[in-house]
VOPAGU-2260 file (C-alpha; in pm, 1 decimal, decimal comma):
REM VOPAGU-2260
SITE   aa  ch    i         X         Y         Z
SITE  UNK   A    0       0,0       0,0       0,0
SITE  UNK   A    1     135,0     373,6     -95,3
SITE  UNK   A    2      55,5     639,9     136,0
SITE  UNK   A    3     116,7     976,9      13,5
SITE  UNK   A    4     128,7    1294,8     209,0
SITE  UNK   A    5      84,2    1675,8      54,2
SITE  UNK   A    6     387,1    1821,6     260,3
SITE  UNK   A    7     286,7    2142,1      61,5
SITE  UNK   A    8     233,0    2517,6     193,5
SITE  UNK   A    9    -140,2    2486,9     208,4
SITE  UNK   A   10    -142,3    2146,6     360,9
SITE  UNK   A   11     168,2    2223,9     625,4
SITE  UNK   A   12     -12,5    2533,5     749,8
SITE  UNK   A   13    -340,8    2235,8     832,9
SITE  UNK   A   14     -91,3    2006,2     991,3
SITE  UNK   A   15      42,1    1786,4     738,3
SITE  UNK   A   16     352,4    1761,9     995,6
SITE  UNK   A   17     150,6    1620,1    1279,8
SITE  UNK   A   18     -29,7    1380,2    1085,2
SITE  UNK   A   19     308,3    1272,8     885,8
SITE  UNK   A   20     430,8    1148,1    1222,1
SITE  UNK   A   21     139,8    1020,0    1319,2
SITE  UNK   A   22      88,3     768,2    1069,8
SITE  UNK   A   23     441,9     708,7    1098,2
SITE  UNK   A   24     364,7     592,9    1489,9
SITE  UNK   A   25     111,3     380,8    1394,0
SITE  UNK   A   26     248,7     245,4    1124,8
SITE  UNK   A   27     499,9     161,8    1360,5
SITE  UNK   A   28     305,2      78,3    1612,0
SITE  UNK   A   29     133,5    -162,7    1414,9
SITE  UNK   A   30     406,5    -351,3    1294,1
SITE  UNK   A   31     308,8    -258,6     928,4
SITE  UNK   A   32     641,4     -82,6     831,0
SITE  UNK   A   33     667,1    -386,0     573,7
SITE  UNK   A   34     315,3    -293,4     409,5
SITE  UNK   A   35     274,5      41,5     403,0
SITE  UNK   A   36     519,7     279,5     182,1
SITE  UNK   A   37     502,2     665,4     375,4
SITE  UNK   A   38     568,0     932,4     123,3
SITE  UNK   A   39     539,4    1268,5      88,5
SITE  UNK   A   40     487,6    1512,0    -198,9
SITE  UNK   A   41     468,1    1877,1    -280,8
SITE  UNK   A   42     110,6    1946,0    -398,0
SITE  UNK   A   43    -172,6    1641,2    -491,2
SITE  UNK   A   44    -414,9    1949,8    -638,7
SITE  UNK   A   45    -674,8    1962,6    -341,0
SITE  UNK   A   46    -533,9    2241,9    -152,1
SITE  UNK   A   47    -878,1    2395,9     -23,4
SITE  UNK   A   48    -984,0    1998,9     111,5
SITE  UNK   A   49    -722,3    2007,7     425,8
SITE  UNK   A   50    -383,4    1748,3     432,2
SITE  UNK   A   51    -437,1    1591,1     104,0
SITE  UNK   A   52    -344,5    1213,6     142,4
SITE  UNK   A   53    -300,4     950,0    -157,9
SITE  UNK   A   54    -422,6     560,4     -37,6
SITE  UNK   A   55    -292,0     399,9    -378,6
SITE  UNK   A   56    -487,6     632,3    -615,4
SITE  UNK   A   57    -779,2     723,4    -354,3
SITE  UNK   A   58    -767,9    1079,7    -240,9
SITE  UNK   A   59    -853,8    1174,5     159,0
SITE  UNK   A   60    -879,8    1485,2     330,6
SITE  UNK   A   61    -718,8    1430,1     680,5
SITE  UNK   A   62    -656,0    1656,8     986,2
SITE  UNK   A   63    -406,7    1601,5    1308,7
SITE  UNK   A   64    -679,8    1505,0    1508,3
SITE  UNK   A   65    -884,0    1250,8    1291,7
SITE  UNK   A   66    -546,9    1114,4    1177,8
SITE  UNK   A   67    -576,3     760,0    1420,4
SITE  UNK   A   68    -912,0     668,4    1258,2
SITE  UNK   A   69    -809,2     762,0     913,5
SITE  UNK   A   70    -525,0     479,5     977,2
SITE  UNK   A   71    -743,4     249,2    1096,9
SITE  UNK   A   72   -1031,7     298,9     839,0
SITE  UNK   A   73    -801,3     351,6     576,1
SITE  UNK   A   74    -476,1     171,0     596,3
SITE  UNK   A   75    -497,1     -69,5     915,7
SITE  UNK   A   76    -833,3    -199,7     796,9
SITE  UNK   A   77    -712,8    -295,5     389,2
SITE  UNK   A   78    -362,0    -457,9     543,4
């Protein structure tokens, strides 16, 4: 599974650095470091929608605080 990050100006001023290392602690924490490839990027083209995030080819629009069920909806759940 690819997991891609907007690491952007639009999505860093939402949090994009809090919920970078937050998937990368439960990632971690899950034991899926094997599973799951963490990337980041400059810009996916949803700047208005919040942390833009890339599950294969699926967008997602995730925050710092819903971050822990995003993983588990969205990654934990399809590993």
């Amino acid at each position: 599974m690819k997991v891609t990050i907007c690491i952007g100006s639009s999505c860093h001023i939402k949090g994009s650095k809090a919920v970078v290392e937050s998937l990368q602690q439960l990632i971690k924490d899950n034991g899926l470091e094997n599973k799951v490839e963490l990337s980041g990027t400059l810009c996916l083209g949803h700047c208005k929608e919040g942390v833009s995030v890339m599950v294969d080819d699926v967008f997602h629009s995730v925050s710092p605080e819903n971050a822990a069920l995003f993983f588990e909806k969205e990654i934990r759940a399809k590993c």
